[in-house]
N, C-alpha and C positions, 0 to 999 in steps of 0.2 A: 504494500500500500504506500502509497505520493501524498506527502502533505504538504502544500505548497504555502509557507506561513504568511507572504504576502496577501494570501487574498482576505486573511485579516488586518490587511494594512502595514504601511510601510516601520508606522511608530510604533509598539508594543509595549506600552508602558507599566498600566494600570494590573492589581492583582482582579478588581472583578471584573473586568474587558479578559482579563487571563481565561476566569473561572467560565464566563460566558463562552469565548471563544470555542474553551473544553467540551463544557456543555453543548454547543452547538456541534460537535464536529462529532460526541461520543456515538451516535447513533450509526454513524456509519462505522467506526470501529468494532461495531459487533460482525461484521464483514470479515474480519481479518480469522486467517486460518493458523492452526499453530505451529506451522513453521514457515509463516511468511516472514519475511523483511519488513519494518514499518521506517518509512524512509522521510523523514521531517528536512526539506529544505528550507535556507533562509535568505536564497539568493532574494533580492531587491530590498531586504529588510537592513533598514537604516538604523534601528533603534529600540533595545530589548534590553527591557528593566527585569532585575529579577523576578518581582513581584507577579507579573507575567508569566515568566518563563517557567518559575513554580507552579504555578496553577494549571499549565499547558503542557510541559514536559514531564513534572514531577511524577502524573501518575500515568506517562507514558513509560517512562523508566523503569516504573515498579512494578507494571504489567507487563513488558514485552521482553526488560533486563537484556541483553543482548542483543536481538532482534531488533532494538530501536537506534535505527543509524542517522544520525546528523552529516549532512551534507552543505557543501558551499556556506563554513561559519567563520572565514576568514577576518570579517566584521569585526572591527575589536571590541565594540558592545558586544555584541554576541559572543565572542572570545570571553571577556572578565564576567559575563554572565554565566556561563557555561562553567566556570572553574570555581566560582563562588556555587554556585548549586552543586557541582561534585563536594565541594568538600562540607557544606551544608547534609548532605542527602549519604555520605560515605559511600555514594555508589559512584564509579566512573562510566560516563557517557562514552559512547562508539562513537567515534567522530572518524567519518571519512577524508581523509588527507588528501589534497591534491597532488598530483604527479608529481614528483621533483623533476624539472629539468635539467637538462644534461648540459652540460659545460662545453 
């Protein structure tokens, strides 16, 4: 499963804009089969407050634990968000690396 975090907007601020977000999207999550991938993108996302990101990834993390891969979080909001919720949450996030380039 593609979550494309943009199309809740570029800003991501707020814990209940988080909690709604969640909310809104749970329904489709009973979709997911148990050994799918759940693959949360943040490419166009400009700006991700914990509070948010708690509300939205926290119980992504604790349902899918491996299965939930972070892509395009190069963002450095998204970056110190994402390390402050690992080490909040004692679980570490799958974070998809981009290629390194070759020299």
């Amino acid at each position: 499963m593609y979550i494309a975090l943009k199309k809740f907007g570029t800003t991501l601020l707020s814990r209940e804009a988080g909690k709604e977000a969640y909310a809104a999207y749970a329904p489709t999550l009973k979709g997911v089969t148990k050994d799918e991938i759940v693959e949360v993108d943040f490419v166009g996302v400009i700006t991700f407050s914990p509070s948010w990101g708690d509300e939205f990834l926290s119980p992504l993390q604790r349902d899918y634990k491996e299965r939930l891969l972070l892509n395009n979080s190069e963002n450095s909001s998204v970056q110190a968000t994402l390390k402050l919720l690992e080490q909040i949450n004692k679980m570490p996030f799958n974070i998809k690396r981009p290629l390194s380039k070759a020299p």
